[in-house]
Structure formats: C-alpha cells, structure tokens
C-alpha positions, -999 to +999 in steps of 0.1 A: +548+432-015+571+400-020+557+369-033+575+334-022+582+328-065+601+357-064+629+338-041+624+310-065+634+334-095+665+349-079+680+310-075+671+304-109+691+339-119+716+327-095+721+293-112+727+303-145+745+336-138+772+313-117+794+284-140+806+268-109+771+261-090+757+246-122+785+229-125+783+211-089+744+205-097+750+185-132+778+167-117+750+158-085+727+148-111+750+129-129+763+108-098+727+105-088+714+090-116+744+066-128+743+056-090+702+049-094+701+036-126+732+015-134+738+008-091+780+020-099+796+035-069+804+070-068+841+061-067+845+039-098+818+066-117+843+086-131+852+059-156+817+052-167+816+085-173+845+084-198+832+049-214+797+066-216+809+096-238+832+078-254+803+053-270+778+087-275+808+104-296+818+069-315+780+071-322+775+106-331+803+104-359+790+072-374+752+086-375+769+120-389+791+100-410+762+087-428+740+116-430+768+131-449+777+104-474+732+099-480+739+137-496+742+143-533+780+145-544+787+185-552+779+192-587+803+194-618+812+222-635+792+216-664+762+209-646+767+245-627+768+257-663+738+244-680+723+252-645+731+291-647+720+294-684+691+276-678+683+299-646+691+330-666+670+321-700+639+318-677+647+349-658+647+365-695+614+346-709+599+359-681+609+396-676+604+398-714+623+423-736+637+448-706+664+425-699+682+413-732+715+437-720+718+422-688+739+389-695+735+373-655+708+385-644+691+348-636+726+346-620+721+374-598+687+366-586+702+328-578+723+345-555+703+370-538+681+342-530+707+320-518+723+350-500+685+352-485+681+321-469+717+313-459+710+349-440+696+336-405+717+304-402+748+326-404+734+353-373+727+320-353+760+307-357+774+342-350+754+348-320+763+314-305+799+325-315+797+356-291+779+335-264+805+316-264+835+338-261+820+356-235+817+326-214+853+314-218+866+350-211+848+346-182+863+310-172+905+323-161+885+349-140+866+314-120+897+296-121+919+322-108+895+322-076+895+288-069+927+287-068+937+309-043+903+309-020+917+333+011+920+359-011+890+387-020+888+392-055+889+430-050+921+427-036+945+426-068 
C-alpha cells in the first residue's frame, strides 16, 4: 500500500542525492527572489550576485576580525609556569600524601581534561572533512557528464 508522501520522500532523496538539480533550484531561488525583492532583471543579476557576496565576505572578516582581537592575548611563559605549579600544588593538597613522587601530576590531569573537551570539536571537524572530500570526488564524475551529454556513462 503506497501513500502519496512517499512520492514526496523520493524527490526529497532525489534532491539531495543529485549536486546538479539543487544546484538549478538555489540558482531559481536566487533569480526569483533578487528579481522580487530588489526588481533587477535576470540578465544584469549575475553582478548583484557578485556585489552581494562581495559586501557579506567584506563583512564576515571585519565581524571575525573583531571577535578575534576582543580575545585575551596568549599567555606568557611565566604565567604558564606559575599556572602549572599552582595546578599541580592543588592537585597534591588534595590527593594528600599518595602523590609526593609524582612531580606533574596537576599537569597531567590539565591535559587530560583539555584533551577531553577539545575531543568532540575535533570528530566534527573530521566528519565535515570526509563529507567533504567525498562530495568533491564526486564533482569531475558531474562535470565529465555535462560535458559530453550524447554519451552514456556506462559506455567508457
């Protein structure tokens, strides 16, 4: 028993599976709405296109430009000192007596907890690194095909 959504799902599948027909649908979208919103012909849109990202770019780098320089400066070196040796005294006030032998161990705990949270930013950036290379291996394969449209792809 088939169910109309189930049509709706396979265009949905069918959209994101396919670079080239959401490629033609942003680009639709895009022509739509600078034609709606800002009245530009579709001929002279290109341009407003480039004007458009080239004032969202200018003001992502100034925004970016002062989230960065609002950030502390990195520390010195003798403020990582007194920072490790302060770390590691408490570490030994609190374990008590057991750990007199071990010289870094505030150290080491500093780290493991760094190591800890740094842990799922680095798999998102990974996995957004493999997304990524798949879909550019995958672009020569599009490219190749629009080149030469009379001929089957099975037919290399």
């Amino acid at each position: 028993m088939s169910t109309g959504s189930d049509g709706y799902f396979y265009n949905v599948k069918t959209v994101r599976s396919d670079p080239r027909l959401a490629y033609v649908l942003l680009k639709e979208a895009r022509s739509r709405t600078l034609e709606r919103t800002l009245g530009v012909p579709r001929d002279q849109q290109f341009l407003l296109t480039l004007i458009l990202l080239g004032m969202a770019g200018r003001a992502a780098a100034a925004r970016s430009q002062r989230a960065l320089n609002a950030l502390p400066g990195r520390p010195s070196r003798n403020g990582l000192l007194i920072g490790s040796s302060m770390l590691d005294e408490a570490v030994h006030l609190l374990a008590g007596d057991s750990t007199p032998d071990a010289p870094l161990v505030g150290s080491m705990v500093a780290l493991a907890l760094l190591a800890a949270l740094v842990r799922p930013g680095v798999h998102d950036i990974r996995a957004v690194a493999r997304t990524a290379r798949a879909e550019l291996a995958r672009i020569p394969q599009y490219v190749v095909r629009l080149n030469r449209p009379d001929e089957s792809p099975s037919s290399s």
